[in-house]
BADO-824406 format. One record per residue: x, y, z of N, C-alpha, C in turn. Coordinates in pm, whole numbers, padded with zeros to 5 digits, always signed. Layout:
residues N
XYZXYZXYZ...
//
This chain:
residues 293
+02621-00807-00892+02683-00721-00792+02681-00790-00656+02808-00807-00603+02795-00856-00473+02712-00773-00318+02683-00819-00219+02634-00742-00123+02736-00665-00066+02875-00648-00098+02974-00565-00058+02940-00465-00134+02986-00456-00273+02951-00358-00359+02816-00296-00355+02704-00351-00359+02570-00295-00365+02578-00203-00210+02625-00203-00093+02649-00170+00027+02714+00003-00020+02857-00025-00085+02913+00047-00115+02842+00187-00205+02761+00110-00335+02689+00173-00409+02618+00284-00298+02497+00228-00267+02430+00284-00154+02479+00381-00066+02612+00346-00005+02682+00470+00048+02726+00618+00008+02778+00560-00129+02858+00641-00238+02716+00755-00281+02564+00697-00278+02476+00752-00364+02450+00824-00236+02397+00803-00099+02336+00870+00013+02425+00973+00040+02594+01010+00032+02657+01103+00031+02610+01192-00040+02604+01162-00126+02632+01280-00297+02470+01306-00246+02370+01238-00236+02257+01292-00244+02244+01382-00136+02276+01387+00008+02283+01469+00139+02381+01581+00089+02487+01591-00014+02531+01706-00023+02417+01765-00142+02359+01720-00215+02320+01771-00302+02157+01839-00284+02133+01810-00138+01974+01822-00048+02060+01961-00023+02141+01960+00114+02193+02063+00191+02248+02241+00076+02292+02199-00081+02324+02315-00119+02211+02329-00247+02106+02264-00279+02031+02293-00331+01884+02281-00348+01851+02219-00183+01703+02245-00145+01745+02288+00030+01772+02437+00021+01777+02508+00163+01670+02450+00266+01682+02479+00364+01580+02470+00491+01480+02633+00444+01412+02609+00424+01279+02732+00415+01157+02677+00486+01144+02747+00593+01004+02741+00715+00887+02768+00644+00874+02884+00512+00820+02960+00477+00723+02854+00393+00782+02746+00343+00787+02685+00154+00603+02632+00164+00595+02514+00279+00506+02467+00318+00354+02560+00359+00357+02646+00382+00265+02783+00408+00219+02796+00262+00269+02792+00201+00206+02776+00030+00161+02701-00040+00218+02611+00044+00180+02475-00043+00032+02421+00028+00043+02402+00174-00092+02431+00197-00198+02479+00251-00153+02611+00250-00272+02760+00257-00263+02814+00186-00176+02798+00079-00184+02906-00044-00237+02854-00150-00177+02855-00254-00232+02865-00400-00101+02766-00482-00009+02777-00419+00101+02698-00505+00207+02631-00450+00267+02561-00469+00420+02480-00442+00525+02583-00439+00621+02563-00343+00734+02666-00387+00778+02639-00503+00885+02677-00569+01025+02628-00673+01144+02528-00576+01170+02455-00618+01265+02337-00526+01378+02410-00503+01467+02525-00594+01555+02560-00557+01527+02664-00401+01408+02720-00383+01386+02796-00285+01368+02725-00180+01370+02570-00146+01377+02476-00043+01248+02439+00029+01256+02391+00161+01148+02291+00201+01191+02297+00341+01080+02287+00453+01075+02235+00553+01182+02127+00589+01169+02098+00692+01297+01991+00717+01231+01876+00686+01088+01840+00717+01034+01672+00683+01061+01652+00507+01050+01766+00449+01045+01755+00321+01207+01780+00274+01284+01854+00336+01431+01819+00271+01425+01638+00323+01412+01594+00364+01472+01453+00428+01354+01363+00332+01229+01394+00283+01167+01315+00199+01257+01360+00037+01296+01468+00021+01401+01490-00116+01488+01365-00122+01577+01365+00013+01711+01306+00021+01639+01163-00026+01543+01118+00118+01501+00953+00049+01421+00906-00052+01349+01009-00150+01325+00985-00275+01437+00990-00374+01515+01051-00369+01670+01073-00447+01739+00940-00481+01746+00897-00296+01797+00765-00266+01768+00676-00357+01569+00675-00348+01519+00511-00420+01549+00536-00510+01563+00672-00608+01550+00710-00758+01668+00606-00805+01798+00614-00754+01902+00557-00781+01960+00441-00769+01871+00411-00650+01911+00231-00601+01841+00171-00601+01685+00227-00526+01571+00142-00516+01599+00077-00371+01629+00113-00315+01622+00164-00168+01556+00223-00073+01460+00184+00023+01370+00282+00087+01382+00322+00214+01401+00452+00198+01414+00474+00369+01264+00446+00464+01306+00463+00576+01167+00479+00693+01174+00608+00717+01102+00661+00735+01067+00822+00790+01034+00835+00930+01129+00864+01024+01097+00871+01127+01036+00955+01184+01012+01011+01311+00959+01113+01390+00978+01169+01473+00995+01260+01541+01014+01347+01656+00919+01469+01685+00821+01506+01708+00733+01574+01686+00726+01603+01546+00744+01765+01521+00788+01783+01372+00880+01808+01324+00976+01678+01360+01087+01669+01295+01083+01499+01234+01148+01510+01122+01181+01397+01046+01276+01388+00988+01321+01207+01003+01481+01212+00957+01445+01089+00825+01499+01088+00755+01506+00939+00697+01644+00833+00694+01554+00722+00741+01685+00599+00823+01644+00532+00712+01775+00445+00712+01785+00331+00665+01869+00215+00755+01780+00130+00778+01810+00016+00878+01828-00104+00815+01977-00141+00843+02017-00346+00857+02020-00364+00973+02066-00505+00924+02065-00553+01081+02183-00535+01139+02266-00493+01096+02413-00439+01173+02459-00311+01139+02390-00250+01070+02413-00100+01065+02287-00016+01019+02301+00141+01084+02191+00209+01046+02273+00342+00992+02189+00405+00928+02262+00519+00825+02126+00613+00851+02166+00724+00838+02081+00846+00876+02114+00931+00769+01976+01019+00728+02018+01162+00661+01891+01222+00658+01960+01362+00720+01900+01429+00803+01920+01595+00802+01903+01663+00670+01961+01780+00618+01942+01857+00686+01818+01857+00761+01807+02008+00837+01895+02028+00970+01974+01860+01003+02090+01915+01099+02210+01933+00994+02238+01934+00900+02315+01998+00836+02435+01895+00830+02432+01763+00867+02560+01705+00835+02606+01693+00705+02794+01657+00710+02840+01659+00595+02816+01546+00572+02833+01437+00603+02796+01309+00592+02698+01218+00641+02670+01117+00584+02577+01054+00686+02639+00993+00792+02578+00985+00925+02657+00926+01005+02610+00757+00995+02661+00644+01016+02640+00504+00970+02709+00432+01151+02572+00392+01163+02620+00339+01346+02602+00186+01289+02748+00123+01339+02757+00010+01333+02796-00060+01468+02666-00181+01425+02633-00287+01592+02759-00294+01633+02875-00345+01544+03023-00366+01557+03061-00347+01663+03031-00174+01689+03115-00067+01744+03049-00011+01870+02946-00101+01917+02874-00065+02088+02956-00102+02162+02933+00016+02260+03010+00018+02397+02863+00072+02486+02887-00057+02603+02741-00062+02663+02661-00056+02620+02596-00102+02510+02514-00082+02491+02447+00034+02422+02532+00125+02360+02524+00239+02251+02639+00282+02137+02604+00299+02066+02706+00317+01915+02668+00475+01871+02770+00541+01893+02737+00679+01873+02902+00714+01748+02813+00823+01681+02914+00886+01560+02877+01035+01587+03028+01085+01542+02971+01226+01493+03057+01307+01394+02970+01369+01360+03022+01370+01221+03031+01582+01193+03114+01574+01101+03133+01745+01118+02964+01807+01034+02954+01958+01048+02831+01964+01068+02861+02109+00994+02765+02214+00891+02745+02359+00881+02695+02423+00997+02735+02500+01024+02864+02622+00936+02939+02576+00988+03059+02628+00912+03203+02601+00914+03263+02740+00980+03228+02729+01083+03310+02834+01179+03432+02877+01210+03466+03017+01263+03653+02990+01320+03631+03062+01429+03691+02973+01553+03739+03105+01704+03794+03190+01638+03802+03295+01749+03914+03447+01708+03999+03407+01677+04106+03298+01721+04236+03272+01676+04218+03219+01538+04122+03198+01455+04110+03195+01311+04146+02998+01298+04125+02938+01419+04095+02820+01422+03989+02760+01367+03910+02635+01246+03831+02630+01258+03710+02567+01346+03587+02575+01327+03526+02533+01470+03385+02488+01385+03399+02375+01285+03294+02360+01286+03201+02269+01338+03019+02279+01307+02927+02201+01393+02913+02122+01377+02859+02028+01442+02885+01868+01465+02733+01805+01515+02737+01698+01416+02597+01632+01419+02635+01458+01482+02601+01447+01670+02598+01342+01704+02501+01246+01702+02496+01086+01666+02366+01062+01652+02475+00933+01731+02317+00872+01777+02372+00780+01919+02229+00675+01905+02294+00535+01859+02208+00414+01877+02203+00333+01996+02086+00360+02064+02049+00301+02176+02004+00151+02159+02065+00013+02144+02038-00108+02126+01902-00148+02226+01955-00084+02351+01815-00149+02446+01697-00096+02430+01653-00004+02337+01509+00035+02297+01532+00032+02143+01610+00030+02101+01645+00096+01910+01593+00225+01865+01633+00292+01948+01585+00452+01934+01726+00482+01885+01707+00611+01826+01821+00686+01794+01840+00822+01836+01931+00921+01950+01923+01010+01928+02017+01069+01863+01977+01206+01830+02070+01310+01725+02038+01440+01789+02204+01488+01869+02220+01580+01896+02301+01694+01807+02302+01795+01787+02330+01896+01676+02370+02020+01780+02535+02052+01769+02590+02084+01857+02662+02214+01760+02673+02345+01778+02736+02432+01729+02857+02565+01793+02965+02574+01748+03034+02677+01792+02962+02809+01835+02954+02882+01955+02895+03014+01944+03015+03108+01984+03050+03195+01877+03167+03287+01943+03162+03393+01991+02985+03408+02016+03036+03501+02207+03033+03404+02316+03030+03320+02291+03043+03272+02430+03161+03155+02450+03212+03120+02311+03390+03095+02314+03365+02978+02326+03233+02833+02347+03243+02730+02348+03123+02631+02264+03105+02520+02258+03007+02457+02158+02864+02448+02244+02749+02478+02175+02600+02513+02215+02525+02417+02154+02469+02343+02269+02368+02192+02203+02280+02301+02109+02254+02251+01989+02131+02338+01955+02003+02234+01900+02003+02149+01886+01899+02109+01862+01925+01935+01942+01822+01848+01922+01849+01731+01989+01694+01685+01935+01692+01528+01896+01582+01491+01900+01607+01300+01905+01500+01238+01920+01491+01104+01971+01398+01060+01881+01476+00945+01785+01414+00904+01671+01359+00707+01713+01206+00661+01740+01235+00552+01799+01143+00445+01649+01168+00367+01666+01123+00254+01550+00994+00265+01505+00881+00296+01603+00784+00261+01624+00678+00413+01577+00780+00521+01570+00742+00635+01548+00783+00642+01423+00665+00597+01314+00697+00680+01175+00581+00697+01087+00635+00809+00989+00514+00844+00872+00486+00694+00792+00327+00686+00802+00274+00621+00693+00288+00649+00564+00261+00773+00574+00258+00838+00436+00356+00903+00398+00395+00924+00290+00493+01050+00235+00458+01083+00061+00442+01245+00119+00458+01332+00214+00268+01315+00307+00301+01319+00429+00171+01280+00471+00012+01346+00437-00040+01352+00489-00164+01406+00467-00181+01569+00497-00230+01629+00427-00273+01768+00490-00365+01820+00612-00422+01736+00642-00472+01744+00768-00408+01694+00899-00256+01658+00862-00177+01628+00964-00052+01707+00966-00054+01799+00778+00067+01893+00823+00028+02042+00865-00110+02060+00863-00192+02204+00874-00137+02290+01031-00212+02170+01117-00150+02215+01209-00058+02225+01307+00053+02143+01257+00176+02154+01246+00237+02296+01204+00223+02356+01128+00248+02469+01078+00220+02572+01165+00076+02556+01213+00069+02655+01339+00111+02606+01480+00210+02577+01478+00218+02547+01618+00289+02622+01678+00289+02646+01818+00337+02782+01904+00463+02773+01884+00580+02615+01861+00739+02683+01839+00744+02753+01715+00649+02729+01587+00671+02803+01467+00661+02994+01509+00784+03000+01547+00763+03142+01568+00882+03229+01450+00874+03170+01356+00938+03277+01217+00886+03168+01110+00953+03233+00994+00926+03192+00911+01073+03248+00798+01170+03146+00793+01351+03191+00737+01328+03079+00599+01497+03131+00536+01516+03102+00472+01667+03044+00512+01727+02930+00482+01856+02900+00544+01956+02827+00425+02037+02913+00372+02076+02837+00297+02256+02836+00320+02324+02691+00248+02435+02660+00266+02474+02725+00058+02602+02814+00053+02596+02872-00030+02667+02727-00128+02623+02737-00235+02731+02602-00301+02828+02678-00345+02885+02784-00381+02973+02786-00401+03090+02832-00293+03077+02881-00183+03138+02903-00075+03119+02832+00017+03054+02756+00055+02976+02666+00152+02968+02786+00276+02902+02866+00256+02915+02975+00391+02756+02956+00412+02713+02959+00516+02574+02996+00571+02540+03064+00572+02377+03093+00559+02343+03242+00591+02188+03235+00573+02089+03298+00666+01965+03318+00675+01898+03438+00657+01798+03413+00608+01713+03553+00588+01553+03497+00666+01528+03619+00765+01446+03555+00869+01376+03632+00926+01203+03607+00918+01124+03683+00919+01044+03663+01056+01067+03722+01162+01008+03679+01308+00889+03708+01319+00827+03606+01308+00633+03662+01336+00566+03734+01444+00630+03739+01555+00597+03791+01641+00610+03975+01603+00727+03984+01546+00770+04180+01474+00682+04127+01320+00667+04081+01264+00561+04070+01130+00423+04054+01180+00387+04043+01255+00241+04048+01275+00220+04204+01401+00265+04256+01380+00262+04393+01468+00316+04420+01578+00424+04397+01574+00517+04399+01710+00586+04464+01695+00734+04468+01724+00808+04589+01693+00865+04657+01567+00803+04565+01429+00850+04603+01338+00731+04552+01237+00714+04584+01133+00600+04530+01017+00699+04557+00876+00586+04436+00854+00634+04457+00656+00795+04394+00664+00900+04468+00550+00998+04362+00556+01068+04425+00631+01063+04560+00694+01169+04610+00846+01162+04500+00909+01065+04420+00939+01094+04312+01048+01207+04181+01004+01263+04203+00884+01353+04107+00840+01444+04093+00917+01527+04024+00915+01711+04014+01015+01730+03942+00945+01886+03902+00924+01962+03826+00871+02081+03777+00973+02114+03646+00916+02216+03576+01032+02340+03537+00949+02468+03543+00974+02583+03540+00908+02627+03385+00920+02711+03351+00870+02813+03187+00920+02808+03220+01007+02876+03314+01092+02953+03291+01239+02840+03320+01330+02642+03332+01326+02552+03393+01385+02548+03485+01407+02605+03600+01327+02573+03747+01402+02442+03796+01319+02360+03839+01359+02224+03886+01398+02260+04025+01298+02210+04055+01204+02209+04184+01149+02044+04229+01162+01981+04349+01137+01917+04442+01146+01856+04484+00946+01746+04456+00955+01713+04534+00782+01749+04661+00766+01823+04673+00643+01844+04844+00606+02012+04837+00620+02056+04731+00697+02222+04766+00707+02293+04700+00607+02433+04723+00632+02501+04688+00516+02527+04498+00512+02541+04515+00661+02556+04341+00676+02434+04279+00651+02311+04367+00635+02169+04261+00644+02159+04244+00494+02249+04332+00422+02225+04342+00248+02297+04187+00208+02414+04223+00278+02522+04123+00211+02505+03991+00240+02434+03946+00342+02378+03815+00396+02238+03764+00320+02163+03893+00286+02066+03879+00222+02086+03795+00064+02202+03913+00052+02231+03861-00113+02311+03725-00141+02338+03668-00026+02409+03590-00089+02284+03458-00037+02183+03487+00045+02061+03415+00043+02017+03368-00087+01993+03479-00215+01926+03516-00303+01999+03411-00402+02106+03456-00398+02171+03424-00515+02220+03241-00468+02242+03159-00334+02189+03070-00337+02076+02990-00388+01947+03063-00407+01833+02996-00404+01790+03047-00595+01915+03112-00624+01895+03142-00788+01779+03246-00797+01744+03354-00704+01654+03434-00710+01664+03572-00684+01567+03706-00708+01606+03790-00682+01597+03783-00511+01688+03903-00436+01631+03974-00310+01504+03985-00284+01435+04058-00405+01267+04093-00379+01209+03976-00374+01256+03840-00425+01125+03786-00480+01148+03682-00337+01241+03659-00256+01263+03589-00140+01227+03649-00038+01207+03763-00022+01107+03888+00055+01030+03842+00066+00959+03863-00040+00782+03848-00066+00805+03704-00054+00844+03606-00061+00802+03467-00046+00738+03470+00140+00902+03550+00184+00844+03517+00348+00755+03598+00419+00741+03735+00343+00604+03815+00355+00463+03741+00342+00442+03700+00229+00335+03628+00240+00294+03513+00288+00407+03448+00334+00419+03340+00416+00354+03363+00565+00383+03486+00619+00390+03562+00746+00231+03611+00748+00215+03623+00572+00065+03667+00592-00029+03542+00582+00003+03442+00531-00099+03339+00560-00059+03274+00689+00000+03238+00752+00010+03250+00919-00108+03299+00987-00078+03453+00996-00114+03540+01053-00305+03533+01055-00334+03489+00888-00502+03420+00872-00528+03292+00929-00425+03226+00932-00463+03069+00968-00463+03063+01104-00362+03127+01180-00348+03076+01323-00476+03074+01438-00438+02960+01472-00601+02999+01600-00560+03154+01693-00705+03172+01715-00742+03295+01789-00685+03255+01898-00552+03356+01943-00500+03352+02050-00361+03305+02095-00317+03275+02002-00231+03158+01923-00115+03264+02012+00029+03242+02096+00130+03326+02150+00235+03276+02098+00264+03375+01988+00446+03392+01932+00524+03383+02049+00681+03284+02009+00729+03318+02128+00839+03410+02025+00877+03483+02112+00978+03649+02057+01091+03543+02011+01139+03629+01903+01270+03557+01849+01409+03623+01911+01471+03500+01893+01615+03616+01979+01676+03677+01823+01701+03785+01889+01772+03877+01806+01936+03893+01887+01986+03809+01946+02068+03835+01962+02248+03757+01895+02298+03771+01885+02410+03713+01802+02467+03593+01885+02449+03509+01797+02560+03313+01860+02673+03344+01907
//
């Protein structure tokens, strides 16, 4: 096999594998709370943290090529790169791209090579335009950092909303994978962990949709038990437990992750309840917005 083709291979496999992370190992906050404060591993179809969707994708990878990614870092976030010397390739499920984005030296201007690539959910303005999110990632040559900004439609407010952003640099990465438990413990409690969701991209509709348990209303705030649930639609609207939209978002959670309603409940119930034992004394939820994108 030539180094064109083996190039190609590699491409062809990191696609299929990033679609096959994003519709059948969801983003779940919850998964890791079990695995280590509880008693068991989730089920893979019920998903993984984001360090662990992105260790799926680059174990997938080697399975097939024998290929190894680096695991990068950003607090607790992790992407897995794969670096030449004239191009770098990213995949990075929990920003939800459709593709990997692939920054080639080729293609710097001043000194940065930036892609972006379309992104979940697949949104529409009112005019029934679509509007979907977009995952920019931007190679900085004069340090070899990478950032990745994750940019989404919000249609109350009629324009695109940075939503996430992080800065991936060479020098920052896991030794281990998946690392040690005494380095993901308290990670888990840390003051942004303020829910504990389920996020899944549906495979057969590709529609989004979360089921999402805010710790701050689960640990005795304005709501307990699973009243404190909400659910979030494709387009972000914020539903309420007990309504008809929190059912229908719910169910199509469920039936993503091949499970009942109840049993994805109780996953993030008890999730909420080993939290709630582990966290240091004093520990401040920050309130979740309940309000609609």
């Amino acid at each position: 096999m030539t180094t064109q083709q083996a190039t190609a291979q590699l491409s062809d496999v990191q696609d299929r594998v990033l679609d096959d992370v994003l519709v059948g190992m969801p983003y779940n906050s919850a998964s890791q709370f079990h695995e280590y404060y509880g008693t068991r591993a989730a089920p893979e179809r019920f998903g993984a943290s984001c360090a662990w969707q992105s260790f799926a994708a680059g174990h997938a990878v080697a399975e097939r090529t024998g290929v190894k990614a680096d695991y990068l870092i950003d607090g607790r976030h992790v992407a897995a790169v794969y670096r030449e010397p004239e191009c770098v390739t990213l995949l990075d499920p929990y920003l939800l791209h459709q593709r990997p984005p692939r920054l080639e030296r080729a293609a710097a201007v001043d000194g940065e090579v930036r892609v972006t690539v379309d992104a979940y959910p697949l949104r529409v303005r009112a005019d029934g335009s679509p509007a979907p999110a977009r995952m920019r990632a931007t190679w900085l040559l004069g340090d070899d950092s990478i950032r990745l900004d994750y940019v989404r439609y919000s249609p109350r407010r009629g324009h695109n909303v940075l939503s996430r952003s992080f800065t991936l640099r060479p020098d920052v990465r896991l030794a281990a994978v998946p690392p040690p438990a005494e380095w993901v413990r308290p990670l888990l409690v840390h003051p942004e962990q303020h829910s504990v969701a389920v996020r899944v991209v549906h495979p057969g509709t590709r529609r989004m949709a979360e089921l999402i348990l805010p710790l701050a209303r689960a640990h005795g705030g304005a709501a307990a038990g699973a009243s404190a649930l909400v659910t979030k639609d494709n387009q972000g609207v914020v539903s309420a437990y007990g309504s008809a939209a929190f059912q229908r978002d719910a169910e199509l959670v469920a039936d993503a992750v091949q499970a009942t309603e109840a049993d994805v409940t109780a996953f993030l119930l008890e999730a909420a309840a080993i939290h709630r034992a582990v966290a240091p004394a004093g520990l401040e939820l920050a309130v979740y917005s309940l309000e609609d994108e």
